[in-house]
Each structure stands twice: as structure tokens, then as C-alpha cells.
N, C-alpha and C positions, 0 to 999 in steps of 0.2 A: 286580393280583396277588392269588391266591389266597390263603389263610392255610391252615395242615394245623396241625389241634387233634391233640395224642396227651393223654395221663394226666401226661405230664413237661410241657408247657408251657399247656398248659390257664388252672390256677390264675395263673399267672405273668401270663399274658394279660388275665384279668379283672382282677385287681387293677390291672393296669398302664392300662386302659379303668377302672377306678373312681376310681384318683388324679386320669387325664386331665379327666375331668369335674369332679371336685373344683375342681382347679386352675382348669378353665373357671368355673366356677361362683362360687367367690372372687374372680377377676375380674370376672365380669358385674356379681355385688351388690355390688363396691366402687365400679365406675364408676358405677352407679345410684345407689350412695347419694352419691356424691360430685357428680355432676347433680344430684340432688335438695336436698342443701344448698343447692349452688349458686342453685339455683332459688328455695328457699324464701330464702335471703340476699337474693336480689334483687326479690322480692315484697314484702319486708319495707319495702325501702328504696322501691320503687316507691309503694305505698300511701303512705307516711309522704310523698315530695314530691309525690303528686298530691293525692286528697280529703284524707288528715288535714289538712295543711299550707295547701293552699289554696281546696278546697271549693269553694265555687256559681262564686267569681269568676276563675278561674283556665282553663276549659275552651274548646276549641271548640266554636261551634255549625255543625252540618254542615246540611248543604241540606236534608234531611228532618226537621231538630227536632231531632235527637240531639244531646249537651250531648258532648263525648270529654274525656278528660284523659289525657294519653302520657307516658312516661315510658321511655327506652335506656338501657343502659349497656353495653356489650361488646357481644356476640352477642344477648343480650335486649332485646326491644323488651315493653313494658308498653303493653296499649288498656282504658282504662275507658270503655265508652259508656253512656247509661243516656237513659231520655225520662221527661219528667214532672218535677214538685217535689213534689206529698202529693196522694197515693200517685205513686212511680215505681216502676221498672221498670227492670235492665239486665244487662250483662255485664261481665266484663274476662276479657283471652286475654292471652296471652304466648307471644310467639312466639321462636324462635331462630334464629337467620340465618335470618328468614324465612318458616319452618316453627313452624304453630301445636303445641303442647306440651300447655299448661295452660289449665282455661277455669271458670268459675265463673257462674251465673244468678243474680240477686238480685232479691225484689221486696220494697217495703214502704212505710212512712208513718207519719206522726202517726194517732194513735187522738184523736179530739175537740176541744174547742177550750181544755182546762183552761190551756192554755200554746201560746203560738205555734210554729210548726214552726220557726221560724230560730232560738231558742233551743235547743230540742230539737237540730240540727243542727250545731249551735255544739257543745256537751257532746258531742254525737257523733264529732266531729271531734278531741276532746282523746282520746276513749275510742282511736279508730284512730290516734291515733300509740302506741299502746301494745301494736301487735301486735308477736308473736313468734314468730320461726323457728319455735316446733315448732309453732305453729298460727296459719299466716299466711293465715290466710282473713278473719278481722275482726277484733276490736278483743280485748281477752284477757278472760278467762273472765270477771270480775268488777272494775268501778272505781267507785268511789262518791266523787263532790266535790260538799259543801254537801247539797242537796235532791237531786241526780241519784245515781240508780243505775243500772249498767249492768252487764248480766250477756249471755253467750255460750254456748250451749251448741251443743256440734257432737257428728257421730257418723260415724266411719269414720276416715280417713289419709287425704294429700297426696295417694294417686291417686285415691282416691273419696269424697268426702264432703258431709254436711249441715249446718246446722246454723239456728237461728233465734237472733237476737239483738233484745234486746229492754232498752227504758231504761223507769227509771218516776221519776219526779217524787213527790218527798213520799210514796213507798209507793204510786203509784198507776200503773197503768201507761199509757204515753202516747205509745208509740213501739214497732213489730214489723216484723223483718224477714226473711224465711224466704231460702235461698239453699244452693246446692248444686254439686257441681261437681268438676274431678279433673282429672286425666291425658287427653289427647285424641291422637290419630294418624292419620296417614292412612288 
């Protein structure tokens, strides 16, 4: 069906095409943001019962080397795979019924031999049960216990971002990890 614009229903028209969009609009960003909660809630929890909580001894080893650690709850399934002990190398995706969503690259490692890596990894593991919803990529910006400091700096949002984290021992630093990541779709 045609529409016929005169001078009397013009105005009426647009407006009524600007609310329509509004309305569409308020809905689109509230179900995103409410996915995205979601999402970041369940990333949070993810992390905290796979590496923070259980680390080196807790994973699968898969036919090629790869170490995984999984993690479900509802419609999300949680994959942390990664290869290596110092330096490694990995991912973790999150997928929803199925369909990958969210996805994240991580490389890093002990810097030298001041301190063994399984300590370093130890402190590491206290620093990532400390992540938080508005930035659940690793561990929070800043935690310092005894000798260890650990600090987080990232750059972007939940759909696109970076970030390197980095621990240091008695002021020194002993541990980097650069790592990046966001939003994915088919």
C-alpha cells in the first residue's frame, strides 16, 4: 500500500516513524544490555570455578597438547584451552546454545628465574578469583598480597577489547601477559 504525504499528515507521519524507531531502539539496547550482563555474570563465575579456583590441575588434556578447562551453566557453555606452561599461549570462547558469542586470545609467561613460575601462578590464581562484572576479562585492575603485586590494564569494552596484565615480586617485574578480545558472530 501506497502512503499519499499532503502538508496535514506529513509532520504526523515522521514523528510517528521517529517514535517507532525510538521505541525499536530502547528495546534493541536493553536486551543487549541485559545479554551482556548476563554474559559478563556468567564469565565471572566461569573464570572464578575454572583457572582461578583450580589452575594447572583441574583441566583436560586433548589429543594435540592442549590443556581445556569448561565450564556450563544455562545456555552458556565456557572453553578455556591454552598450550604450554612458561611461556603459553591460548583462548577461551563462550558459546550460547551452541553458538560462539564471546572470545578472547591470551599469550604470556614468567620473565626470568627470580621466582619459580608455580608461585607466580599460585598469586595469579588468587589475583583471577577477583575479576568483576564490569571487567571480566582478568583479574581487577590492582591486588597486592605480601611481596606480589598485580596490576591490569585493559582498553576498549566487553565487545572489543585489550588489555596486558602484569605481576611483579618485591617491585620487580616477573610475570606479562598481553591478551585481547570481544564480541564474535557468524
Amino acid at each position: 500500500m501506497r502512503r499519499v504525504f499532503n502538508r496535514t499528515n506529513e509532520g504526523t507521519e515522521k514523528k510517528c516513524i521517529k517514535e517507532d524507531f525510538l521505541s525499536l531502539y530502547k528495546i534493541y539496547i536493553n536486551q543487549n544490555f541485559k545479554i551482556c550482563m548476563e554474559l559478563s555474570n556468567f564469565l565471572v563465575k566461569a573464570k572464578i570455578e575454572t583457572y582461578a579456583s583450580i589452575g594447572e590441575r583441574g583441566e583436560k588434556i586433548l589429543q594435540d597438547g592442549c590443556k581445556e578447562l569448561e565450564y556450563t551453566e544455562g545456555n552458556f557453555q565456557y572453553h578455556d584451552k591454552y598450550y604450554g606452561f612458561n611461556p603459553f599461549i591460548g583462548e577461551e570462547v563462550v558459546f550460547d546454545n551452541g553458538d560462539y558469542i564471546w572470545g578472547m586470545n591470551y599469550y604470556g609467561g614468567v620473565l626470568g628465574y627470580q621466582i619459580s613460575a608455580i608461585e607466580v601462578y599460585k598469586f595469579l590464581q588468587k589475583a583471577m578469583r577477583l575479576v568483576r562484572e564490569d571487567r571480566p576479562y582478568r583479574g581487577p585492575s590492582n591486588y597486592t598480597e605480601g611481596n606480589f603485586k598485580y596490576v591490569d590494564k585493559s582498553e576498549g569494552n566487553f565487545d572489543n577489547f585489550s588489555g596486558i596484565e602484569t605481576i611483579f615480586f618485591k617491585g620487580e617485574e616477573v610475570y606479562k601477559l598481553y591478551y585481547h578480545g570481544g564480541v564474535i558472530s557468524k
